[in-house]
TORKOL-630446 format. One line per 3 residues: their letters; for each residue x, y, z of C-alpha. Coordinates in steps of 0.001 Angstrom, whole numbers, padded with zeros to 6 digits. Layout:
residues N
A> X,Y,Z | ... $
//
This chain:
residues 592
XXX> 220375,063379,186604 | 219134,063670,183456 | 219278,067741,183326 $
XXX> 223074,067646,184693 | 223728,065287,181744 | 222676,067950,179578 $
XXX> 223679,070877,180945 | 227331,068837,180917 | 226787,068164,177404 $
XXX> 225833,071615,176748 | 228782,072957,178403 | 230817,070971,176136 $
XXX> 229389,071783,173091 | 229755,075921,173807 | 233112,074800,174748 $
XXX> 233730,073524,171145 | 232023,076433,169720 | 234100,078811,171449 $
XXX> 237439,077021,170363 | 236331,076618,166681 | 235343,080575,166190 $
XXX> 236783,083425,167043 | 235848,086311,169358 | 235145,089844,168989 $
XXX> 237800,091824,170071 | 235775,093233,172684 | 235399,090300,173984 $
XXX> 239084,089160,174227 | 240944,091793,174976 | 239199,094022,177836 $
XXX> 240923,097511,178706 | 241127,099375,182036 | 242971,102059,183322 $
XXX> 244126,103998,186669 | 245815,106180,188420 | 248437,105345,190915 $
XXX> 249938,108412,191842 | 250421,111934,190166 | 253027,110486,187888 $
XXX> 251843,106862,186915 | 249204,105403,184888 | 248667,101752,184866 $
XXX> 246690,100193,182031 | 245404,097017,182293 | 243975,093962,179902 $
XXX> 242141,090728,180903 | 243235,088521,177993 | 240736,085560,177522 $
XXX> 242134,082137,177222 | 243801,080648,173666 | 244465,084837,172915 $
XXX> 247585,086717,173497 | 248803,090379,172919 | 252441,091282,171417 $
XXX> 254481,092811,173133 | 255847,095396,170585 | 252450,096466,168978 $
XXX> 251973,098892,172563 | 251529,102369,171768 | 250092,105107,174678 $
XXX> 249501,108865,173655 | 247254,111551,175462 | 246606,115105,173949 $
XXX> 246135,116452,177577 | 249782,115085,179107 | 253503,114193,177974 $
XXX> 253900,110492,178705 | 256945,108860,178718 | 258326,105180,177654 $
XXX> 255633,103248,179420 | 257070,100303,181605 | 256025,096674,180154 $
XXX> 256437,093339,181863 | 258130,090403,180636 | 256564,088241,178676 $
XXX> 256450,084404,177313 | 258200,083742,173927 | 256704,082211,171072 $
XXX> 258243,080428,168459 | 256460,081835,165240 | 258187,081161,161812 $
XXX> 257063,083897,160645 | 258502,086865,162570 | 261062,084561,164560 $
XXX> 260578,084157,167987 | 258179,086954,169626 | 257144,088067,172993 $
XXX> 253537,088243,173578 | 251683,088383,176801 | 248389,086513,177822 $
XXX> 245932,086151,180839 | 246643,089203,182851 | 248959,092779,181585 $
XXX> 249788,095661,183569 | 251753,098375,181812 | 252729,101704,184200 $
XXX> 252796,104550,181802 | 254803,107547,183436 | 253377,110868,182539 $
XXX> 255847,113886,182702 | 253644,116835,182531 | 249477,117611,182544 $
XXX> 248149,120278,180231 | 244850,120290,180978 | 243407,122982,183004 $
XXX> 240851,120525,184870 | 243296,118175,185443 | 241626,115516,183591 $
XXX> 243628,113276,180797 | 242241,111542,177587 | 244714,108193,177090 $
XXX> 244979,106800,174428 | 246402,102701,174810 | 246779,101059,171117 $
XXX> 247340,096922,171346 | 247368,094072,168948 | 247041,090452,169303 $
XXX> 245881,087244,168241 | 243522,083831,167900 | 245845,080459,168726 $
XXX> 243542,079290,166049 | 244876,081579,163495 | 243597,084826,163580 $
XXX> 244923,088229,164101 | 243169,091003,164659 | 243936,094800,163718 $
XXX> 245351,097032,166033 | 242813,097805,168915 | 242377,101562,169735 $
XXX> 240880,101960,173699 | 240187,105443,174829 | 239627,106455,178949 $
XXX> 239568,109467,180380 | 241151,109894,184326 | 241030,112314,186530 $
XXX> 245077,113438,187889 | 243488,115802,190551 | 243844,114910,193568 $
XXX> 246416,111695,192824 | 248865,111166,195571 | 252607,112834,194493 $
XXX> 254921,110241,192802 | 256715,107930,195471 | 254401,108725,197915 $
XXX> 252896,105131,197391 | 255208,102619,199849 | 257675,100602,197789 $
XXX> 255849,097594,198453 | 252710,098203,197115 | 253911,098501,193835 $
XXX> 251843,095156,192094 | 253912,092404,190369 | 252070,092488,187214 $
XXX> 253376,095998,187196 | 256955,095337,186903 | 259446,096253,184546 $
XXX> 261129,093715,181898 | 264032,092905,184140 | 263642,089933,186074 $
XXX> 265713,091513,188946 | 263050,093944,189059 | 260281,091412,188666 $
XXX> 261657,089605,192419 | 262557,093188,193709 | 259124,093668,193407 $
XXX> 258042,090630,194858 | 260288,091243,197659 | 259104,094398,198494 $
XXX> 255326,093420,198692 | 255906,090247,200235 | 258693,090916,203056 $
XXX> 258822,094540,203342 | 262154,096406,203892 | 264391,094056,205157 $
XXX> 263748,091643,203072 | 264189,093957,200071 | 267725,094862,201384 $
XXX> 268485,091193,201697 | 267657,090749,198247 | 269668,093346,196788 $
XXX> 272162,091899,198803 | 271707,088286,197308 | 271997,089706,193424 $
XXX> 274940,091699,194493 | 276434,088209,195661 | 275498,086605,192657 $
XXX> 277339,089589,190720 | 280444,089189,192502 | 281058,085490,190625 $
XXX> 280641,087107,187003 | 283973,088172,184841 | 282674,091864,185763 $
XXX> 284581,092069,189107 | 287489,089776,188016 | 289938,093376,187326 $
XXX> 288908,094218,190879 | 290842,090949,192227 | 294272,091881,191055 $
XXX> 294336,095172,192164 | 293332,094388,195761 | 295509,091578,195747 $
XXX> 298125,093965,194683 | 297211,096811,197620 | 297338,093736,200512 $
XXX> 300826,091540,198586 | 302744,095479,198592 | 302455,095906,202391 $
XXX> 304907,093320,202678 | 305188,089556,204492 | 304215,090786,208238 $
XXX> 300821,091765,207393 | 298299,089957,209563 | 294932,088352,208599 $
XXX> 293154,090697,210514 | 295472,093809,208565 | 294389,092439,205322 $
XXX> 291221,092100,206654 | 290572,096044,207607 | 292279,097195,204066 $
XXX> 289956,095115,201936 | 287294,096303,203907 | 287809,100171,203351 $
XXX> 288648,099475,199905 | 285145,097348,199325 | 283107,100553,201447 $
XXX> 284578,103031,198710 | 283417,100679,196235 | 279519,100646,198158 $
XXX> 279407,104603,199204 | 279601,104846,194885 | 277006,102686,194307 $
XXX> 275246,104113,197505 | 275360,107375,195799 | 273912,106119,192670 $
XXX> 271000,104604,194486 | 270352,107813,195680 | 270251,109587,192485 $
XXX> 267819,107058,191001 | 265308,107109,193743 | 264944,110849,193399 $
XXX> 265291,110973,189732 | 261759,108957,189557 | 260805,107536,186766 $
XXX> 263389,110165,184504 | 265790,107732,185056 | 263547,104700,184742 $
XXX> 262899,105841,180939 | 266580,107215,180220 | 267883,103228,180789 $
XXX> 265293,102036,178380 | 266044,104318,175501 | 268029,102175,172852 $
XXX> 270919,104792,173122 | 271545,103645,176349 | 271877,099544,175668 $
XXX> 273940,100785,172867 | 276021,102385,175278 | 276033,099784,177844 $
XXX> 276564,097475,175356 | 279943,099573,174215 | 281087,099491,177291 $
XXX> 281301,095727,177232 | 282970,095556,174178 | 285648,098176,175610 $
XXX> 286109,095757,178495 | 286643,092925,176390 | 289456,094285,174555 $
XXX> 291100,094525,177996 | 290690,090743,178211 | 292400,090282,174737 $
XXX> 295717,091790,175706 | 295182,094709,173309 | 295131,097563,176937 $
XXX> 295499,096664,180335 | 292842,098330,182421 | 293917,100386,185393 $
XXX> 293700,103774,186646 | 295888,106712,184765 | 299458,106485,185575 $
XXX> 299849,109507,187177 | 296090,109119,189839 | 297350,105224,190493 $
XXX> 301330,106460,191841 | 299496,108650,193750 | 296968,106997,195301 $
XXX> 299647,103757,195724 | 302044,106112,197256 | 299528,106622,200012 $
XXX> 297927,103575,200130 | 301208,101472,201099 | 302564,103552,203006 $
XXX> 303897,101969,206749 | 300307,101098,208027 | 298416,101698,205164 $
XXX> 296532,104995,204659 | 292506,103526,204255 | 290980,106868,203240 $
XXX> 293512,106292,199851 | 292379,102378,199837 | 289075,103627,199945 $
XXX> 289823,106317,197158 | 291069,103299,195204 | 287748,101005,195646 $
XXX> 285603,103990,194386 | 287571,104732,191362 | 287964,101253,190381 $
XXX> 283866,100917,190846 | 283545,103753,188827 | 285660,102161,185816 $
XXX> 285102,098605,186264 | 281435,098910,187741 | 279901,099774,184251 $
XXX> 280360,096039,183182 | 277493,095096,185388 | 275024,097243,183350 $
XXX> 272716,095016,182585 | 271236,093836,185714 | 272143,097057,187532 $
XXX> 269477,098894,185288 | 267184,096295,186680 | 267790,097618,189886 $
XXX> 267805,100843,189363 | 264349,100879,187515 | 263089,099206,190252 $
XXX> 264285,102542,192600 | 263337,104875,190753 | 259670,103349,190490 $
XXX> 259443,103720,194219 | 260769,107957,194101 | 262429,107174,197459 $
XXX> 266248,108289,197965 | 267169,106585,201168 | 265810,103569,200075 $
XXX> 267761,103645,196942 | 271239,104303,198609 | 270365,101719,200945 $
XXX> 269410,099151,198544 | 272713,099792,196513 | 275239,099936,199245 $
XXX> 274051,096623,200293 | 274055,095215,196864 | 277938,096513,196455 $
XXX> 278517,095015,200159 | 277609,091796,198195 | 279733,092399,195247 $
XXX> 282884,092569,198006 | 282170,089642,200253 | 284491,087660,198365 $
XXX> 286554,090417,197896 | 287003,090547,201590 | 287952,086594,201308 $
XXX> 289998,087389,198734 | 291903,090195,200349 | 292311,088722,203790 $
XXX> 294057,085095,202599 | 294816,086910,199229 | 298648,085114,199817 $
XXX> 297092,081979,200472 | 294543,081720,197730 | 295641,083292,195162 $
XXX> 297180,081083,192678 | 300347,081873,191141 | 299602,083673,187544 $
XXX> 300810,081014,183909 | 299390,080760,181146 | 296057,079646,181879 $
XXX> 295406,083307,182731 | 295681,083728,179904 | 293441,081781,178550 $
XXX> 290800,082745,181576 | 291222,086666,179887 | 290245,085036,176663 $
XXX> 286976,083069,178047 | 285868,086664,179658 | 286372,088493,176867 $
XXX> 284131,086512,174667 | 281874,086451,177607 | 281388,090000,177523 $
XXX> 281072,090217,173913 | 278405,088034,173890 | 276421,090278,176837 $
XXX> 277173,092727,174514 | 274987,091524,171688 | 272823,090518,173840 $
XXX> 272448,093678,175292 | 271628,095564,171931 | 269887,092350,170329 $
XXX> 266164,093766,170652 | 266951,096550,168643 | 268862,095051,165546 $
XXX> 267332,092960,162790 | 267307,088922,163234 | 269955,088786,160310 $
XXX> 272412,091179,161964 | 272002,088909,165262 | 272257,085811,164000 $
XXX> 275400,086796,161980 | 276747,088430,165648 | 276269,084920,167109 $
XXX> 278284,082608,163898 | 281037,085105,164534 | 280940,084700,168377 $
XXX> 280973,081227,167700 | 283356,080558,164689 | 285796,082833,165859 $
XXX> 286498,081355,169184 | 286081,077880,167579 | 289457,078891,165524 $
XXX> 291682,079753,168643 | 290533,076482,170291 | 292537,074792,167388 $
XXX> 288818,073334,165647 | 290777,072944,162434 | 294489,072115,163549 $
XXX> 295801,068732,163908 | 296684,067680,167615 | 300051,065917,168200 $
XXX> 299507,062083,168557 | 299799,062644,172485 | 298249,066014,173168 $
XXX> 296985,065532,176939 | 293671,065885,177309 | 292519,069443,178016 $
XXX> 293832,070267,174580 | 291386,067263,173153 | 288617,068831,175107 $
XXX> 289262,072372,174043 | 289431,070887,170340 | 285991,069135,170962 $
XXX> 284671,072246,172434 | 286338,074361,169106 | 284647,071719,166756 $
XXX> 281286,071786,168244 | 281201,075853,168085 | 282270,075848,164932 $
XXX> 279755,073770,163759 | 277235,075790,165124 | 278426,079058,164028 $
XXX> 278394,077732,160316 | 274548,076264,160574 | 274161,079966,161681 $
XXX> 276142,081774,159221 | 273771,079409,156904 | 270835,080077,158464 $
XXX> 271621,083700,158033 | 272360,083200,153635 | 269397,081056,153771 $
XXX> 266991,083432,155112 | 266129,081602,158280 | 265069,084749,161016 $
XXX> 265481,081708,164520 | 268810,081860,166030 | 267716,078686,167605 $
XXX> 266619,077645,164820 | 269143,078572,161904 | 268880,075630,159506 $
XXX> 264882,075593,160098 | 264449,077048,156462 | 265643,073763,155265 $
XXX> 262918,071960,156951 | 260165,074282,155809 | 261439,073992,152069 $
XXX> 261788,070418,151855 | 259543,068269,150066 | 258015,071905,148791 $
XXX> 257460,072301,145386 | 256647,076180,144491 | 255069,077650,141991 $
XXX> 255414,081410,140479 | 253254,083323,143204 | 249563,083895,141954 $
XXX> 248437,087400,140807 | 246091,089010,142896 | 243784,091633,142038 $
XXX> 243207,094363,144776 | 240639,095838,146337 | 240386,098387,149085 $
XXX> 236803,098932,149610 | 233163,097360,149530 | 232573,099465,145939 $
XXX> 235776,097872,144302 | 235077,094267,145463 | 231093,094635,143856 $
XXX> 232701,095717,140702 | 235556,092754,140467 | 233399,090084,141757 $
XXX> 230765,091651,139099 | 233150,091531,136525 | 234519,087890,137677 $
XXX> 230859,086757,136854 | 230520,088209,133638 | 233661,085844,132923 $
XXX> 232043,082393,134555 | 234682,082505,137375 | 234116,082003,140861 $
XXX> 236024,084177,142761 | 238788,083746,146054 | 238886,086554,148431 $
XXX> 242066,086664,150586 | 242633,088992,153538 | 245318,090154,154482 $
XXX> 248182,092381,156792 | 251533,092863,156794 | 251316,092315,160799 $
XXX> 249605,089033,160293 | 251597,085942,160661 | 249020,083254,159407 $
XXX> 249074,085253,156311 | 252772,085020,155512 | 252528,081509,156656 $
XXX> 249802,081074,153777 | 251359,082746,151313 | 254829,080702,151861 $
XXX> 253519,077435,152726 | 250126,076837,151062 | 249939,079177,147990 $
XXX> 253266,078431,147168 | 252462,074464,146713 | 252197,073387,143238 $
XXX> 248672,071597,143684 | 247295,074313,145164 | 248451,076668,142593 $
XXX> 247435,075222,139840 | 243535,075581,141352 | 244347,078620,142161 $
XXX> 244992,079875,138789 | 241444,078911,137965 | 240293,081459,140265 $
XXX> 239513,085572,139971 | 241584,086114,143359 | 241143,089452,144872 $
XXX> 243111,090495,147727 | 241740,092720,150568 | 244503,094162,152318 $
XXX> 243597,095765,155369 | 246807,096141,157142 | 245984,099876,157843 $
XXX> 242845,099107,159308 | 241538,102189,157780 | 237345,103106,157803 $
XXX> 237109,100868,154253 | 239284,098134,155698 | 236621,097786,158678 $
XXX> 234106,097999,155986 | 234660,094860,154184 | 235551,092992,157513 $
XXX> 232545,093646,159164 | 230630,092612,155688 | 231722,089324,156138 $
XXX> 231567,089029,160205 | 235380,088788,159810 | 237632,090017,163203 $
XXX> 240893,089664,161290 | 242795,088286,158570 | 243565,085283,157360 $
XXX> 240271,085240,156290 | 239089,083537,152434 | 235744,083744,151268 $
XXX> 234254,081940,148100 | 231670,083210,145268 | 230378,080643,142828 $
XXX> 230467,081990,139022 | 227410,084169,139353 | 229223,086428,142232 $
XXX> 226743,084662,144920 | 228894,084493,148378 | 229449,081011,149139 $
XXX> 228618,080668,153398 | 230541,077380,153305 | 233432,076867,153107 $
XXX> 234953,079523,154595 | 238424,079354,155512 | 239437,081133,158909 $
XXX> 243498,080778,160282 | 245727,079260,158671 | 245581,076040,156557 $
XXX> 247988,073711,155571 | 248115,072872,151817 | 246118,069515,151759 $
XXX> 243167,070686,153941 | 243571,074225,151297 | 243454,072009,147908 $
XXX> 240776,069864,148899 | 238385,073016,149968 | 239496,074425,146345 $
XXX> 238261,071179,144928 | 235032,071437,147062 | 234175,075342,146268 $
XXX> 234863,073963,142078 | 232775,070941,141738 | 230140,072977,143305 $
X> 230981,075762,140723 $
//
């Protein structure tokens, strides 16, 4: 009983150890790599508990292959104020790296994977450099691998991708299919296939009062077919692109374009085009379409054209699918997948077009209004779409206008009549509220505040904050130069404050803003030499004066007392908040 008790204590004691200090990088971040087929690499970390990796700081390169725009998961967000909210990834990572040609004679491939990542306690590390070497001889050709066996911690950043995936390695084929046909259901409720409504509605109202259910049935039918053999077709193209068509939708040129052609269909929704076919191709194709009996080749014409111009408005989670495809290299599965995925897109299409008399309520004003809602709807998918690639500022000013301006047409700052009914009081409410919003972000934005959730968080932070003139540091780059200034520093009398830090290190700039800025801790500052190691290149020098100090990563401080002895406590490791800081500046002074 007695050992259990102590191997329990024990156990809790390594525990606390562990949790105080950080680990070698080594240690916390463990690399592997492997082929999957003659086209894939997937490279691997086991992330150790209280650690995580960012999702941006990934970086692959081989001098024996071309690799293309590797294939990351998604990950968890993390509120930092810092950097704004980040993704990072912990536990487990799988990243597929495509590779597009080998130039080594042999076969054989040196990769090159480059990560970053972080202590919860505080620390980052520098950028991690792992080097493998793999063997493409032999790999089986690219799609040759079933659909299904493709791993989930493999998948791409969509999350229609992600239960694709999961699908396909849980269910097999049918279920797949079913799925695609479940998102394409789920597709057919968003403003994207809202143009599709009137014009079917206007193919089944022109062939008069004595068409029958079953009539109206048939003609939305061949027109929703013409809309699936398109998609069908596309399917097809992505599953024998590969992965050429998995790193085309990830370049930012496309989500700009995607995200254009959202803003195009928007203006539709404002009144300032109507969307339709050309003049000239619609007469035609009408002309045939209604004639006595109805000509469903032309209806069928019409559903593929209007696909074609209306279809690019589902972008977004259509590049989810499509990624997916053209991971597995497989063309019939691809047409397949899509054509049932459209099929879903027209079920209520069918509804629509087979009671289209019925249902369809008569058109007013609230139409109108129902354009408008769309419209900023697709705006906002819009900057969505392109948000990853344009700075927090630019974002968070997209947002107050998405929000303000709306807020204006919903009457936020007219006066209601003394008996407005009460959808106009709800729409003002609505207005008021948005408006309201869209100024704390327009604030946020002059303020300097990088959260959209967040905008007026730079209020928080600076209350109650008194700041000082920033300190001046002295720099030093090498073990050599910090000798000489902490040599120098004693010649002086001073005890001396060594800071590292990195531009990519977020408990840095939260010291430098929070805790060196604080008047108290300033003015003990000042009575410092402070030297700053910077060591955000990581260079030979940098890893010098880490490892001199068993340091992993900035933040790191260390103390010398006024004859340039290093003081071993205290040490300060993470970030500290400014009453903890002042009090160890007392403590390293009185011992001074």
């Amino acid at each position: 009983m007695l050992i259990r008790l102590v191997f329990f204590l024990a156990l809790i004691v390594s525990g606390a150890v562990r949790a105080a200090d950080p680990l070698p990088p080594e240690q916390v971040f463990r690399f592997n790599a492997r082929v999957i087929d003659a086209a894939t690499i997937e490279a691997t970390w086991q992330v150790r508990r209280d650690y995580y990796l960012y999702r941006d700081k990934f970086k692959f390169s081989s001098p024996d292959a071309s690799l293309a725009t590797p294939v990351l998961p998604k990950g968890e967000m993390k509120d930092d104020e810092a950097f704004g909210r980040v993704e990072v990834y912990r536990d487990e990572l799988a990243v597929r790296v495509p590779v597009s040609a080998v130039t080594s004679a042999n076969g054989e491939i040196r990769l090159q994977a480059q990560s970053q990542g972080c202590w919860d306690g505080g620390i980052c590390y520098p950028p991690q450099k792992h080097n493998i070497t793999l063997n493409m001889t032999g790999a089986p050709p690219p799609g040759a691998a079933n659909a299904a066996s493709a791993a989930p911690s493999a998948e791409d950043s969509s999350g229609i991708t992600a239960l694709l995936s999961r699908a396909g390695h849980d269910g097999g084929y049918m279920l797949l299919l079913a799925s695609f046909f479940g998102f394409g259901l789920l597709l057919a409720f968003t403003p994207c296939m809202f143009p599709m409504i009137p014009i079917l509605s206007g193919i089944i109202v022109q062939h008069g009062h004595a068409v029958t259910h079953a009539r109206a049935f048939v003609l939305s039918l061949a027109y929703v077919l013409g809309m699936a053999l398109t998609y069908a077709l596309i399917g097809v193209a992505a599953g024998l692109s590969g992965t050429l068509l998995s790193t085309a939708l990830q370049n930012v040129w496309v989500l700009g374009a995607f995200a254009l052609v959202f803003v195009v269909l928007s203006l539709s929704m404002f009144g300032l085009y109507e969307l339709q076919l050309p003049s000239a191709l619609q007469s035609r194709i009408s002309a045939s379409a209604n004639r006595q009996g109805g000509s469903l080749p032309a209806i069928a014409v019409m559903g593929a054209l209007s696909a074609l111009i209306v279809g690019p408005c589902v972008a977004a989670p259509l590049a989810g699918a499509l990624l997916y495809i053209a991971k597995t290299g497989d063309g019939v599965l691809g047409g397949a997948a899509l054509f049932v995925m459209a099929l879903g897109m027209g079920a209520p299409l069918l509804l629509v077009g087979a009671f289209s008399r019925q249902l369809l309520p008569k058109s007013g004003p609230w139409m109108t209004a129902v354009n408008r809602l769309f419209g900023v709807l697709m705006l906002s998918t819009a900057l969505w779409l392109v948000s990853p690639v344009l700075p927090v500022w630019l974002n968070m000013l997209g947002w107050a206008a998405l929000l303000i301006v709306p807020a204006i047409f919903l009457h936020a700052l007219d006066p209601l009549p003394p008996h407005a009914p009460g959808y106009q009081k709800l729409g003002k409410g609505v207005g008021v509220v948005m408006l309201l919003a869209g100024a704390a972000m327009l604030a946020g934005v002059l303020g300097g505040a990088r959260d959209p959730l967040q905008p007026l968080g730079f209020v928080r932070a600076n209350a109650g904050i008194a700041v000082s003139p920033a300190p001046t540091w002295g720099k030093v780059s090498s073990v050599a130069e910090l000798d000489a200034a902490i040599a120098a520093s004693a010649a002086r009398n001073t005890p001396v404050m060594l800071d590292f830090y990195a531009d990519w290190c977020v408990s840095c700039k939260e010291m430098e803003r929070n805790t060196f800025s604080d008047a108290t801790v300033a003015a003990s500052m000042q009575r410092f030499t402070l030297l700053k190691a910077d060591v955000t290149l990581n260079t030979a020098d940098d890893k010098a004066l880490l490892a001199r100090f068993d340091l992993f990563g900035p933040p790191g401080i260390i103390f010398f007392d006024v004859s340039g002895k290093e003081l071993p406590a205290p040490r300060v490791i993470g970030y500290v908040p400014p009453e903890r800081f002042s009090a160890t500046l007392d403590t390293v002074l009185k011992g001074s």
